[in-house]
MARBA-3410 file (N, C-alpha, C, O; in Angstrom, 1 decimal):
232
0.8,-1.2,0.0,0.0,0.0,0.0,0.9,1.3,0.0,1.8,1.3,0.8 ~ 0.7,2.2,-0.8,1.2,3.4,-0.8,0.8,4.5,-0.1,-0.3,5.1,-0.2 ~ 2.0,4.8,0.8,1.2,6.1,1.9,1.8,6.9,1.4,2.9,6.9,1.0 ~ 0.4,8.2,1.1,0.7,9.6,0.6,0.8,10.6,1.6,0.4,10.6,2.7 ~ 1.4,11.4,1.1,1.8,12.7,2.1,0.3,13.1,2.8,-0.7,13.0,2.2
0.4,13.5,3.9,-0.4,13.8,5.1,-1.6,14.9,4.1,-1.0,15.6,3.3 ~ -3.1,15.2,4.2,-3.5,15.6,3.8,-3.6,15.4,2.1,-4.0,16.4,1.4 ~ -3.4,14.5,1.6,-3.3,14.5,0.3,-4.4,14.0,-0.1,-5.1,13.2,0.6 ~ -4.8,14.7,-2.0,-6.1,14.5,-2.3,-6.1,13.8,-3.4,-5.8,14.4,-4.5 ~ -6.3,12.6,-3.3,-6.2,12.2,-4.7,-6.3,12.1,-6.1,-7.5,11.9,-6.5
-5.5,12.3,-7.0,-5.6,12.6,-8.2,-6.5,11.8,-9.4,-6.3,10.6,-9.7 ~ -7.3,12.4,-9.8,-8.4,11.2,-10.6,-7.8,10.9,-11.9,-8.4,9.9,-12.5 ~ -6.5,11.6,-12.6,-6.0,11.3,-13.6,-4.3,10.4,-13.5,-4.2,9.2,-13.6 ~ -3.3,11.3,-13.2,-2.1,10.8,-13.6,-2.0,9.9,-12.1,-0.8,9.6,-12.1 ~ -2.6,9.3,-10.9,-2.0,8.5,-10.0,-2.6,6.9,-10.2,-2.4,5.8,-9.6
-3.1,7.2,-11.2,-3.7,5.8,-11.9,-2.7,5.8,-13.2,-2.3,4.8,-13.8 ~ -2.6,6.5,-13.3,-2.4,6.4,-15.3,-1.1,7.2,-15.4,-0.8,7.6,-16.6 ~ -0.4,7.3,-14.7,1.0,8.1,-15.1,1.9,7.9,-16.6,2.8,8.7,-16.9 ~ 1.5,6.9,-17.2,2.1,6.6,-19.0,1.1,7.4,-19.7,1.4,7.9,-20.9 ~ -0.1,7.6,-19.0,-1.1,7.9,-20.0,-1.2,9.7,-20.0,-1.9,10.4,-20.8
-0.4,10.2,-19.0,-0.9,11.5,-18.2,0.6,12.2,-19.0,0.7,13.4,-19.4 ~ 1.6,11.3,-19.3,3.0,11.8,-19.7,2.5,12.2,-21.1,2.8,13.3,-21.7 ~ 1.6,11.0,-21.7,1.1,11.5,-23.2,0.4,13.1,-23.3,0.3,13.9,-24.3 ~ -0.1,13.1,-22.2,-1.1,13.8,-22.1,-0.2,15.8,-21.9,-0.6,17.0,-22.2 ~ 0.9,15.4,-21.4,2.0,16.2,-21.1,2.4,16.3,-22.1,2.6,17.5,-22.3
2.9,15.6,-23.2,3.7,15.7,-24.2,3.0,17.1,-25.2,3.6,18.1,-25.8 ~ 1.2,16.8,-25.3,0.3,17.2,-25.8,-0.3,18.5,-25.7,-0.9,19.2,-26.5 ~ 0.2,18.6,-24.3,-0.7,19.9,-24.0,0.6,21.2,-24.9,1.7,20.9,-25.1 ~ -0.2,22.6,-25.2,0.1,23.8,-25.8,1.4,23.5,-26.7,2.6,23.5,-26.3 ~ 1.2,23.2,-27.9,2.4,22.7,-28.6,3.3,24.0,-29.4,4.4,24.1,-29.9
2.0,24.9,-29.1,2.8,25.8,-30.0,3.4,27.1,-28.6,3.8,28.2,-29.0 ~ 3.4,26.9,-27.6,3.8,27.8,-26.4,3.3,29.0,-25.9,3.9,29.9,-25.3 ~ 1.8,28.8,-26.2,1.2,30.1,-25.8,1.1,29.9,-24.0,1.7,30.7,-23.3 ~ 0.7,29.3,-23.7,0.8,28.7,-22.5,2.1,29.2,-21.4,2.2,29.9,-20.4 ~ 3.2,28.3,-22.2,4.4,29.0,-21.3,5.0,30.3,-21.6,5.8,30.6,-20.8
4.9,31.2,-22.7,4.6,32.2,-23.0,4.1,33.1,-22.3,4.7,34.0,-21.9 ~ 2.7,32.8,-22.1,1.8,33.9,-20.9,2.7,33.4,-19.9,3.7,34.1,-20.2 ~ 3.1,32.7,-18.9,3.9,32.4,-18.1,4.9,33.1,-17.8,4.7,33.8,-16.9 ~ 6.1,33.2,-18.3,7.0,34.3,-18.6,7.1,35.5,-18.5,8.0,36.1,-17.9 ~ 5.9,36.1,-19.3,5.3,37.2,-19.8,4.8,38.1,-18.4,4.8,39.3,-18.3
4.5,37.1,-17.5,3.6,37.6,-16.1,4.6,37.8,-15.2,4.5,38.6,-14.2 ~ 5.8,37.0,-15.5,7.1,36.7,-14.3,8.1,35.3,-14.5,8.2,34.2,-14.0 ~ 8.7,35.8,-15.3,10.0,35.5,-15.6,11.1,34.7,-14.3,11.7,35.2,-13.3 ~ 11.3,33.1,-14.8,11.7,32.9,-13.6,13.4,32.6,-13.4,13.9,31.9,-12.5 ~ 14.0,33.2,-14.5,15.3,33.2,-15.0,16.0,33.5,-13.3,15.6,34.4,-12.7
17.0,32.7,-13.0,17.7,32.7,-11.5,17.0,32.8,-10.1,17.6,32.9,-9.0 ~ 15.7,32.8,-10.5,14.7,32.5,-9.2,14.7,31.3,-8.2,15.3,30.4,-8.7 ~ 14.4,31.1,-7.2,13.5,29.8,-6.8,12.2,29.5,-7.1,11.2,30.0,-6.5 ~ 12.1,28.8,-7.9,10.9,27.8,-8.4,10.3,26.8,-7.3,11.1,26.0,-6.7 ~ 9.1,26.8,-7.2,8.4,25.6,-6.7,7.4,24.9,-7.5,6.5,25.7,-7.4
7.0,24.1,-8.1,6.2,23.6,-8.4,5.3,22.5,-7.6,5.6,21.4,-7.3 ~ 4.3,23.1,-7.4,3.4,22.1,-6.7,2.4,21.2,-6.9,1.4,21.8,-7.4 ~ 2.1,19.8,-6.7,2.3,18.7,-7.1,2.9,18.3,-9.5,2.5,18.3,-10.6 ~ 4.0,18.0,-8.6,4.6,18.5,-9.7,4.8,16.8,-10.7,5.4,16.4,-11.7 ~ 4.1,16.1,-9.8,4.0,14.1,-10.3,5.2,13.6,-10.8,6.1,13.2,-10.1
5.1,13.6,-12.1,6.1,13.0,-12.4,7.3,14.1,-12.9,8.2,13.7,-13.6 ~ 7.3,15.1,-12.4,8.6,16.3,-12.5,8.4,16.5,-14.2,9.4,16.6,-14.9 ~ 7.2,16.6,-14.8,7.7,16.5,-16.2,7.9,18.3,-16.5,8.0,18.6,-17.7 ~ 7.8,19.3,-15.6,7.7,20.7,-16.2,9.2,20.9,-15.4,9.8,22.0,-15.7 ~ 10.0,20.0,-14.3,10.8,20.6,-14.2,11.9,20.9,-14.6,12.6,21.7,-14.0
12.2,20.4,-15.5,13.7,20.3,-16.6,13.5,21.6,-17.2,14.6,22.1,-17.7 ~ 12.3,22.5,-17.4,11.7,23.2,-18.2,11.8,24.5,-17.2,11.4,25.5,-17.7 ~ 12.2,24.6,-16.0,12.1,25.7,-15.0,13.7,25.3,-14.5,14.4,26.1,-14.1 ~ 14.1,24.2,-14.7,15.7,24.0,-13.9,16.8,24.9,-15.3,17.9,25.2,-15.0 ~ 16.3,25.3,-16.4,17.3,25.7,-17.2,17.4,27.3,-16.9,18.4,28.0,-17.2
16.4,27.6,-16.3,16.8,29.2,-16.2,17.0,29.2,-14.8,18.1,29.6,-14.4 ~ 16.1,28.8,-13.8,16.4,28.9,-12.8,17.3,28.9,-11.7,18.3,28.1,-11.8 ~ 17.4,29.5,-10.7,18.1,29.2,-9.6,18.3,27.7,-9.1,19.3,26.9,-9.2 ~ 17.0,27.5,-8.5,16.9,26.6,-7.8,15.5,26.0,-8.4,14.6,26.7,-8.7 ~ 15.3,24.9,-8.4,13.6,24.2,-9.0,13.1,23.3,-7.9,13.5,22.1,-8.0
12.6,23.5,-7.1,11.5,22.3,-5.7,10.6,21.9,-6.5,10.2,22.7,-7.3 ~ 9.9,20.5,-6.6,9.0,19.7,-6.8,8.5,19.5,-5.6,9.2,19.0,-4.7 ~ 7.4,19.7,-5.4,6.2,18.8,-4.1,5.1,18.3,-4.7,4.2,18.8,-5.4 ~ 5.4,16.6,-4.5,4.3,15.9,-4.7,4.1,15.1,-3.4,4.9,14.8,-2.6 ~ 2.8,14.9,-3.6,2.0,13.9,-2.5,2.2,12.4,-2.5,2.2,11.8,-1.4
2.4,11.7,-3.9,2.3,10.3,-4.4,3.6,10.2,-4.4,4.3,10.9,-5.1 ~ 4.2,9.1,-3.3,5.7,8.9,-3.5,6.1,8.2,-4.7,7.0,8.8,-5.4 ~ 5.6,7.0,-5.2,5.8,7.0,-6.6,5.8,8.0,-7.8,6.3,7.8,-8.9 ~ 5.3,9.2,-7.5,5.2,9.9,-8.6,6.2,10.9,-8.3,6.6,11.7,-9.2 ~ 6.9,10.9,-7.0,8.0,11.6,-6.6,8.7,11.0,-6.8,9.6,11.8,-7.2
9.4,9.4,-6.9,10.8,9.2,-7.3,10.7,9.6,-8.8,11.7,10.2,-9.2 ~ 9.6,9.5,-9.7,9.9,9.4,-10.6,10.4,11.1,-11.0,11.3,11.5,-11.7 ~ 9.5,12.0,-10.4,10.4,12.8,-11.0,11.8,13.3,-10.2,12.5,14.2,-10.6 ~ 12.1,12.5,-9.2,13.9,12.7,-8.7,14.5,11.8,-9.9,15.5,12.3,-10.4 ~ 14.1,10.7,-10.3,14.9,9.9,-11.6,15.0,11.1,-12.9,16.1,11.4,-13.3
14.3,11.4,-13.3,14.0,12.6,-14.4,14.6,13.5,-14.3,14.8,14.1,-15.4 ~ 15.3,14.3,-12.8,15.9,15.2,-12.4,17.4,15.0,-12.1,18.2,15.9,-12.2 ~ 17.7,13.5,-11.7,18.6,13.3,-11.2,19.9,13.9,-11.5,20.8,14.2,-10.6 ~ 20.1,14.1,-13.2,21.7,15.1,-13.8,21.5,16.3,-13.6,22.4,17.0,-14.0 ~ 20.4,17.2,-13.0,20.0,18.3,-12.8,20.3,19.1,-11.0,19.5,19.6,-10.2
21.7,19.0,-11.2,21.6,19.6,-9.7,21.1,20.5,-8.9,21.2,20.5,-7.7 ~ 20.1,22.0,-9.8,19.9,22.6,-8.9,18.3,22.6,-8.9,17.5,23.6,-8.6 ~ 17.7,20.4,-9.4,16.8,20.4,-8.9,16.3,19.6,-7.2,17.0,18.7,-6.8 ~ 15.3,19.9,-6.4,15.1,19.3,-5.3,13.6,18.4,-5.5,12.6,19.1,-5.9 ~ 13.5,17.4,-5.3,11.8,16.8,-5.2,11.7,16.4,-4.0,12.6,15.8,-3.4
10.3,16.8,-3.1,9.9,16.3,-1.8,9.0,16.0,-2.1,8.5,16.6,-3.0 ~ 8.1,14.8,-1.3,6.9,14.5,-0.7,6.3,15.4,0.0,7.0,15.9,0.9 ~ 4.9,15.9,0.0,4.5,16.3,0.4,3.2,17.1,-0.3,3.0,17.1,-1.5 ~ 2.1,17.8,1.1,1.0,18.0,0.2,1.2,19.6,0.0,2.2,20.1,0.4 ~ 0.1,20.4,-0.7,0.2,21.4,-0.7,-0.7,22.7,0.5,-0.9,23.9,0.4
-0.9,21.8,1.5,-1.5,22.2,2.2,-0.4,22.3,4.1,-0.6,22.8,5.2 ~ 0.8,21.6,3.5,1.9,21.3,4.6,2.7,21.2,3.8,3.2,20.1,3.8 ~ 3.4,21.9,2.8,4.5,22.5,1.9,5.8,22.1,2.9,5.6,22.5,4.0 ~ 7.0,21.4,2.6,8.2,20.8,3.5,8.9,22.2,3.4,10.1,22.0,3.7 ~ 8.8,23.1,3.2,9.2,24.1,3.1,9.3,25.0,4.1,8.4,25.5,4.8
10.9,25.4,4.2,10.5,26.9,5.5,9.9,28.4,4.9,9.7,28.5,3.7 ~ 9.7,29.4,5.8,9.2,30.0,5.5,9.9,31.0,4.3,11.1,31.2,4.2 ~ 8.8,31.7,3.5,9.6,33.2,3.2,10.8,32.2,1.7,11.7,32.9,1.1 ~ 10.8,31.3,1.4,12.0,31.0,0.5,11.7,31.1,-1.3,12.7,30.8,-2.1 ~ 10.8,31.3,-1.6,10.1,30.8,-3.1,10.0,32.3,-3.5,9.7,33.2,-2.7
10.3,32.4,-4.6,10.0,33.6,-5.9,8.9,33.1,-7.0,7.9,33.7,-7.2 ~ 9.2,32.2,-7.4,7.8,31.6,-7.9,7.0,30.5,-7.9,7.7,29.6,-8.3 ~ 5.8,30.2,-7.4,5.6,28.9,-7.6,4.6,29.0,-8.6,4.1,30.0,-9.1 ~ 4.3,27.5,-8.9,3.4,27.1,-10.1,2.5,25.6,-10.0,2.9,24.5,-10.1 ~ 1.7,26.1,-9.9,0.8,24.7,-9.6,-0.4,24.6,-11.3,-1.0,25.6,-11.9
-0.3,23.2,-11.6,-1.3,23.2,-12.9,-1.7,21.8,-13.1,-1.3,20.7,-13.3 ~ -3.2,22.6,-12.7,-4.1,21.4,-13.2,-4.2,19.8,-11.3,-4.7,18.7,-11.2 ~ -3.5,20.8,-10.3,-3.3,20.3,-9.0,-3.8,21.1,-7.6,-3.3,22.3,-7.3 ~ -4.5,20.6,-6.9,-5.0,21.2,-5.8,-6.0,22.1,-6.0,-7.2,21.8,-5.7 ~ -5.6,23.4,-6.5,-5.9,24.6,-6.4,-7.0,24.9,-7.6,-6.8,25.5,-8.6
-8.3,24.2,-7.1,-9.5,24.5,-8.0,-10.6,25.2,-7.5,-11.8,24.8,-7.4 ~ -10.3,26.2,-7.3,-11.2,27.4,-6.3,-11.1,27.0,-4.6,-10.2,26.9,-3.7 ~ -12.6,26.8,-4.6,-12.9,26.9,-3.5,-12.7,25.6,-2.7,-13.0,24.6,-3.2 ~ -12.3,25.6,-1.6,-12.0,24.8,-0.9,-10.2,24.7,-0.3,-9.6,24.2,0.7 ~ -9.8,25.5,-1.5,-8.4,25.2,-1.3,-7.5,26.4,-0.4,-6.3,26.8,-0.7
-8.2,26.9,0.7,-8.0,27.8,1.2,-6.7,27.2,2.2,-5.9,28.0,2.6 ~ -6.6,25.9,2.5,-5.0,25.9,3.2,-4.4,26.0,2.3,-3.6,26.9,2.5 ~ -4.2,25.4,1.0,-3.2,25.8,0.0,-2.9,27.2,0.0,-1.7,27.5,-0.1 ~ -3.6,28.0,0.2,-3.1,29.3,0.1,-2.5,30.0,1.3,-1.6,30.8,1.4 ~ -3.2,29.4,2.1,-2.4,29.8,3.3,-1.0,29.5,3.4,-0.3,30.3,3.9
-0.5,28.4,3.0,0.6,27.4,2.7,1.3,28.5,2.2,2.4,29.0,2.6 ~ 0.5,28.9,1.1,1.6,29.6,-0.3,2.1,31.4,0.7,3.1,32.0,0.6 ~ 1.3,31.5,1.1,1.7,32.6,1.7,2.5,32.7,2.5,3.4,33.5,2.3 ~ 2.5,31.8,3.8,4.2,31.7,4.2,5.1,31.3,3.5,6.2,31.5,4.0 ~ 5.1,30.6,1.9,6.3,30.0,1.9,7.0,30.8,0.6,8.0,30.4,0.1
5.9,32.2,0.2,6.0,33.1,-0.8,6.8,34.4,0.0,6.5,35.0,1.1 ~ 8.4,34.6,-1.0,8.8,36.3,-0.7,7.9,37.0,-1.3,7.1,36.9,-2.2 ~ 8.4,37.9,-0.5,7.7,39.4,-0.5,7.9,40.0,-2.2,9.0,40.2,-2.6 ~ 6.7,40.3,-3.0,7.3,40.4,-4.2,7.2,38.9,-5.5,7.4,39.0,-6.7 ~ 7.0,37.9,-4.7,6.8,36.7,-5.5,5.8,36.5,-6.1,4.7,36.9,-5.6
5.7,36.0,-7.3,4.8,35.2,-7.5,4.4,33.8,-7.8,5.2,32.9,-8.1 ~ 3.0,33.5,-7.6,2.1,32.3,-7.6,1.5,32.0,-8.8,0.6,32.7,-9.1 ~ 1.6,31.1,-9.6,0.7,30.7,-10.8,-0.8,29.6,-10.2,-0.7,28.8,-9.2 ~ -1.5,29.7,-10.8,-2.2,28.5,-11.0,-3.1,28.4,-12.5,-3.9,29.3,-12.9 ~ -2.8,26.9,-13.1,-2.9,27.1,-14.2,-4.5,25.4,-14.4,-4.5,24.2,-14.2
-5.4,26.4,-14.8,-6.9,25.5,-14.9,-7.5,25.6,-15.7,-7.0,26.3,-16.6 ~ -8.5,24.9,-15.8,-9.1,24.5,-17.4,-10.0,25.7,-17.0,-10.1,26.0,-15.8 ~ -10.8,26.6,-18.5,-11.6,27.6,-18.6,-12.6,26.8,-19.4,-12.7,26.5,-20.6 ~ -13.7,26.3,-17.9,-14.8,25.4,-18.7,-15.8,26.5,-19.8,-16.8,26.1,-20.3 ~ -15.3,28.1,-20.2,-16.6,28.8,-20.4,-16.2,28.9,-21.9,-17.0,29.4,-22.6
-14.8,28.3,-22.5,-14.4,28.5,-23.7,-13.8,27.6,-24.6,-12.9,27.0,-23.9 ~ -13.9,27.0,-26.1,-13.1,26.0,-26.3,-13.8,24.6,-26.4,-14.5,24.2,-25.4 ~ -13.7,23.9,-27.8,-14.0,22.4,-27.6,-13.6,21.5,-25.7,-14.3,20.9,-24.8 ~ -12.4,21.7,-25.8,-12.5,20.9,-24.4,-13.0,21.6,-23.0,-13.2,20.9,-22.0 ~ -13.4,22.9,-23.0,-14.3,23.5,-22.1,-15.8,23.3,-22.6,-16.6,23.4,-21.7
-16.3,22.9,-23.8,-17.9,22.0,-23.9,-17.7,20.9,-23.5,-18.8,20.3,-23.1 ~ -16.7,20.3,-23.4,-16.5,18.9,-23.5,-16.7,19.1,-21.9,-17.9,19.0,-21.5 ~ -15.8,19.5,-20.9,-15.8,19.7,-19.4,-16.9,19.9,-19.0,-17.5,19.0,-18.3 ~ -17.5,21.1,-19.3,-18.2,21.5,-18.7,-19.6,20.2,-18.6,-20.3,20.0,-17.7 ~ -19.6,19.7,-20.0,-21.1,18.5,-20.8,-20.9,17.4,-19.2,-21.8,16.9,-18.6
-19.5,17.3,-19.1,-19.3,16.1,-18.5,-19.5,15.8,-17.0,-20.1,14.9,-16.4 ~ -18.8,17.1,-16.6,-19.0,18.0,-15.0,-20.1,18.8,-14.9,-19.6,19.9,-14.5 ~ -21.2,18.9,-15.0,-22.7,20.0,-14.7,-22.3,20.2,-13.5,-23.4,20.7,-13.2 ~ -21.8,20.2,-12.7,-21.7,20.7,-11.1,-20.6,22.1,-10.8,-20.8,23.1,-10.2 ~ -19.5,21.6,-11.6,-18.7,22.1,-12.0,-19.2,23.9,-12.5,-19.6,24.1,-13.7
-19.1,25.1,-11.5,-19.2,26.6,-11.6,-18.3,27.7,-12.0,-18.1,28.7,-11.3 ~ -17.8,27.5,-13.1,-17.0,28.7,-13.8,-16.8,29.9,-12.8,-15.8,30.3,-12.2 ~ -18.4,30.3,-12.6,-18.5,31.5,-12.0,-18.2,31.9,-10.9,-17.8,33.0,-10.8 ~ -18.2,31.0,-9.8,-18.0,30.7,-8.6,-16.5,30.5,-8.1,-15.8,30.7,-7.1 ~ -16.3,30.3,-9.0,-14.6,29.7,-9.5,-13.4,31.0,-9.6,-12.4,31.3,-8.9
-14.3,31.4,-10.8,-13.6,33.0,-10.5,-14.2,33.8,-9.8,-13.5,34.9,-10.1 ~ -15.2,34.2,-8.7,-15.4,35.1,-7.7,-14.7,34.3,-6.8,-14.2,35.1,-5.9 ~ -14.4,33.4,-6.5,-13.1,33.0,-5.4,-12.1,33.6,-6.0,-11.8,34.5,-5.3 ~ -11.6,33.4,-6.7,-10.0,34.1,-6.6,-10.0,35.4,-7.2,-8.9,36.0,-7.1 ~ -11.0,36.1,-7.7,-11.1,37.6,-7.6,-11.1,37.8,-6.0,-10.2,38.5,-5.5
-12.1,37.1,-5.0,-11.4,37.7,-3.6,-10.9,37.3,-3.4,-11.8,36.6,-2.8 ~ -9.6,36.3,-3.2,-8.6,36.2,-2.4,-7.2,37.0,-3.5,-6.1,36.4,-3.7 ~ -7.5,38.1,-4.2,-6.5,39.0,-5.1,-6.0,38.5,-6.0,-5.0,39.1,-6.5 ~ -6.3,37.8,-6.4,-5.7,36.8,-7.7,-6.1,37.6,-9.0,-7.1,38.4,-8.9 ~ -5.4,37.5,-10.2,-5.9,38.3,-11.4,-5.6,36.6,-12.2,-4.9,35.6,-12.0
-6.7,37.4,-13.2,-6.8,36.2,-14.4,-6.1,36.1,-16.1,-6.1,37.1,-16.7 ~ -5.6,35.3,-16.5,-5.1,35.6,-18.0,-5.6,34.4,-19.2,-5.3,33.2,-19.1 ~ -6.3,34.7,-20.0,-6.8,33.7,-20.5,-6.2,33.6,-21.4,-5.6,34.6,-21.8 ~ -6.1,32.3,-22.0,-4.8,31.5,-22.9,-5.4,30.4,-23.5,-5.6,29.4,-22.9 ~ -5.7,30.7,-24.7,-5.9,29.6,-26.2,-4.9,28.5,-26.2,-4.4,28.4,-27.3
-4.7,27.9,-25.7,-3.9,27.0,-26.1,-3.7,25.6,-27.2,-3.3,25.7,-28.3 ~ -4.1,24.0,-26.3,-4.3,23.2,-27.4,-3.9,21.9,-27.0,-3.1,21.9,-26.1 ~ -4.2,20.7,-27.5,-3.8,19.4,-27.4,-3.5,19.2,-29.1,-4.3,19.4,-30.1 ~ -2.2,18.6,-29.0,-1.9,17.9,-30.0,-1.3,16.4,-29.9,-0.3,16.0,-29.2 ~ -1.9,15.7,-30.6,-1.6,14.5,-30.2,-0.7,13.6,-31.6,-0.4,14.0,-32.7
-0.3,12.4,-31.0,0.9,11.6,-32.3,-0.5,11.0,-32.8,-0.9,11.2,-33.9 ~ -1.2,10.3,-32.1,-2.0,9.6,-33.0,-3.5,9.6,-32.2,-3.7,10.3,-31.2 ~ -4.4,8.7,-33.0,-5.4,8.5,-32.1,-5.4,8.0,-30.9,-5.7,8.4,-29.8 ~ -4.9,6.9,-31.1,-4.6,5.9,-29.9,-4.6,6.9,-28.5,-5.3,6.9,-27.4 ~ -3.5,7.7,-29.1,-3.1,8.5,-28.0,-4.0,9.6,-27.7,-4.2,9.5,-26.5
-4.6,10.2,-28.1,-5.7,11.0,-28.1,-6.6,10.3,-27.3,-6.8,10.6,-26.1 ~ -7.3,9.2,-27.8,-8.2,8.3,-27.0,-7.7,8.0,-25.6,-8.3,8.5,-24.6 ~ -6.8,7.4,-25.4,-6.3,7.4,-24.0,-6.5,8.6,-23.1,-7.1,8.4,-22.0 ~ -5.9,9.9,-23.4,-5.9,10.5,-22.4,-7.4,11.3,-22.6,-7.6,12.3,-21.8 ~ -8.5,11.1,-23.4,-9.9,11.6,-22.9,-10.4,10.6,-22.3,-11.5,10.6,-21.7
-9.5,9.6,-22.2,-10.6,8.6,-21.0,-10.3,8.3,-19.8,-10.9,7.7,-19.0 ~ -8.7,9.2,-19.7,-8.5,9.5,-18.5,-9.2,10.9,-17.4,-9.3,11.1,-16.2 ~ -9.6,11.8,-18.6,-9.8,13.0,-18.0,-11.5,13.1,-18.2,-12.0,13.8,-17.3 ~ -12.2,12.8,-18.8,-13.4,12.8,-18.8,-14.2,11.1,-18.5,-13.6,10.1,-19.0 ~ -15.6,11.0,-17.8,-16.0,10.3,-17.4,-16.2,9.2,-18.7,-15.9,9.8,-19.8
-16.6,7.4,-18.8,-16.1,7.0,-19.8,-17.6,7.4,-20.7,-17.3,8.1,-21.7 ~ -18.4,7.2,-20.6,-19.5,7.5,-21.7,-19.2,9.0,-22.4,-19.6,9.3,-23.5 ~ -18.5,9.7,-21.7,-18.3,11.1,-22.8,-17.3,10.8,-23.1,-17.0,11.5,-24.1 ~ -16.2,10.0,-22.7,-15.1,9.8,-23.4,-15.3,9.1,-24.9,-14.8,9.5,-26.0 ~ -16.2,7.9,-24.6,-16.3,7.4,-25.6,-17.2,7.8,-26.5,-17.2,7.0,-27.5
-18.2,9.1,-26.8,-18.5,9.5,-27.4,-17.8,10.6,-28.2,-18.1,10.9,-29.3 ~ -17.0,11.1,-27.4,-16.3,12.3,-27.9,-15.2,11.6,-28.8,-14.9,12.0,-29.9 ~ -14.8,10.4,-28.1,-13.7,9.6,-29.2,-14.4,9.2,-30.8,-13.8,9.2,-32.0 ~ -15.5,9.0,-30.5,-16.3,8.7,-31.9,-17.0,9.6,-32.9,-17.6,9.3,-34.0 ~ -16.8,11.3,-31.9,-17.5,11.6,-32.9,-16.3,12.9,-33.3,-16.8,13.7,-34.1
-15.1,13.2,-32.9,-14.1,14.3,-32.9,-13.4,13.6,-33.9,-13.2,12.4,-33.8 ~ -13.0,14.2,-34.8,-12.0,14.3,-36.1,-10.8,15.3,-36.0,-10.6,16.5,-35.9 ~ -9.7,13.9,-36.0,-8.2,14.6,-36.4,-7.6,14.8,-35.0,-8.4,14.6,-34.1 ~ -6.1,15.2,-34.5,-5.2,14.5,-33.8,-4.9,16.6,-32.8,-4.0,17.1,-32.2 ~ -6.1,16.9,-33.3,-5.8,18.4,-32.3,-7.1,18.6,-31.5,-8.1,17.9,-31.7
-7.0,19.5,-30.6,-8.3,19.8,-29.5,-7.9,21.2,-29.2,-6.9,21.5,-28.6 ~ -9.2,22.1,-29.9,-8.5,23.5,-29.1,-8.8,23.7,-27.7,-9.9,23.1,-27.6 ~ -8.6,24.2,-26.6,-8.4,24.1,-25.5,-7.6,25.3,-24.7,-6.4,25.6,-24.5 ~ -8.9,26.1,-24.1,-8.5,27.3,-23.3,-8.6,26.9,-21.8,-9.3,26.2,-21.0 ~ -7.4,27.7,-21.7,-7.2,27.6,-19.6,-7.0,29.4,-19.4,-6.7,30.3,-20.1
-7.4,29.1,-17.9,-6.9,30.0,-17.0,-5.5,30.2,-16.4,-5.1,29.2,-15.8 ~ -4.6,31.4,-16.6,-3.6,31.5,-15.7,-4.1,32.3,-14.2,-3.9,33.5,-13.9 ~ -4.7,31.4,-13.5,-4.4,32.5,-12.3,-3.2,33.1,-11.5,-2.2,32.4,-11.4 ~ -3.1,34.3,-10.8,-1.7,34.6,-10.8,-1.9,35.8,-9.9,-2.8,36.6,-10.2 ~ -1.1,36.0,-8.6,-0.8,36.8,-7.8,0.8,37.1,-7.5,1.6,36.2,-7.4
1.0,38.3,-7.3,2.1,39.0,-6.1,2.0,39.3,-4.8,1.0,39.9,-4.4 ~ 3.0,38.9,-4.1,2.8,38.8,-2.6,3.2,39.7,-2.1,3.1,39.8,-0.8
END
């Protein structure tokens, strides 16, 4: 049995499917609008980076080339060695266990962190932020990067699948807790079907997966998110 870091919430995609979730990584924003707006908001060239639940480290190789320093926090220890194996020639990267709500971190040390598609889906996630607040300098910033169910083939698709699921609600949480928003076109591109099919049947329930596999043409999905994003 695998014990996960203390408050941890389990992931409905990559802690089942981590081969399937890597596809799914390879896929997402091919053409870089995505890390683009990222940049654009705060640049993390000689910073400390955190990335939070960061699974299999696949964004950290991608923050260790400019960076100072790159921390990975994940909850799933399997999903933590794998990204210390992925990091391993990378010295000024660090991976811990841990959740985002008890960050192994002392206080005051992070310039940016970046959480996507983990924890931080409105409401409820209020110790995460408390977390992020002690472990944010003065002047740093925070990403959080989420699907925009209000726009985009895979925001009909989300939203068809999830009816519970409140856009609206979503963003008047992080309008009050000071957060500003950046909306970003991005995209799935996939090598094949196969691969396409896989990761909608990881991320949507299977009757919409399997419909959407039968009735979507061709190896792209356009696909808008949210950058949420504060200074501390």
């Amino acid at each position: 049995m695998t014990v996960t870091a203390r408050g941890a919430i389990r992931s409905p995609n990559i802690w089942g499917t981590p081969a399937v979730y890597e596809i799914e990584n390879r896929a997402v924003d091919p053409d870089g609008r995505l890390a683009g707006a990222l940049a654009d908001i705060r640049d993390w060239s000689g910073a400390n980076v955190l990335d939070i639940g960061c699974g299999t480290g696949y964004h950290l190789p991608w923050f260790a080339r400019s960076a100072h320093r790159a921390v990975g926090v994940e909850p799933h220890p399997g999903l933590a060695s794998a990204a210390r194996r992925r990091s391993a020639r990378l010295p000024n990267v660090r991976v811990h266990v841990g959740a985002a709500q008890d960050l192994p971190l002392p206080d005051a040390c992070v310039d940016v962190s970046h959480a996507r598609w983990a924890y931080f889906f409105g409401p409820g996630c209020e110790p995460g932020l408390r977390e992020l607040a002690r472990v944010m300098l003065r002047g740093g910033v925070s990403f959080v990067v989420d699907n925009d169910a209000t726009r985009s083939t895979f925001g009909r698709w989300f939203r068809a699948a999830y009816p519970d699921y409140d856009p609206v609600a979503v963003e008047a949480f992080w309008s009050r807790h000071g957060w500003h928003r950046r909306q970003v076109d991005m995209g799935w591109r996939f090598e094949s079907r196969a691969d396409l099919e896989a990761v909608l049947r990881i991320e949507l329930p299977p009757e919409h997966a399997d419909r959407i596999a039968a009735e979507h043409v061709g190896l792209e999905v356009d696909y808008a998110v949210n950058v949420w994003w504060r200074q501390w």
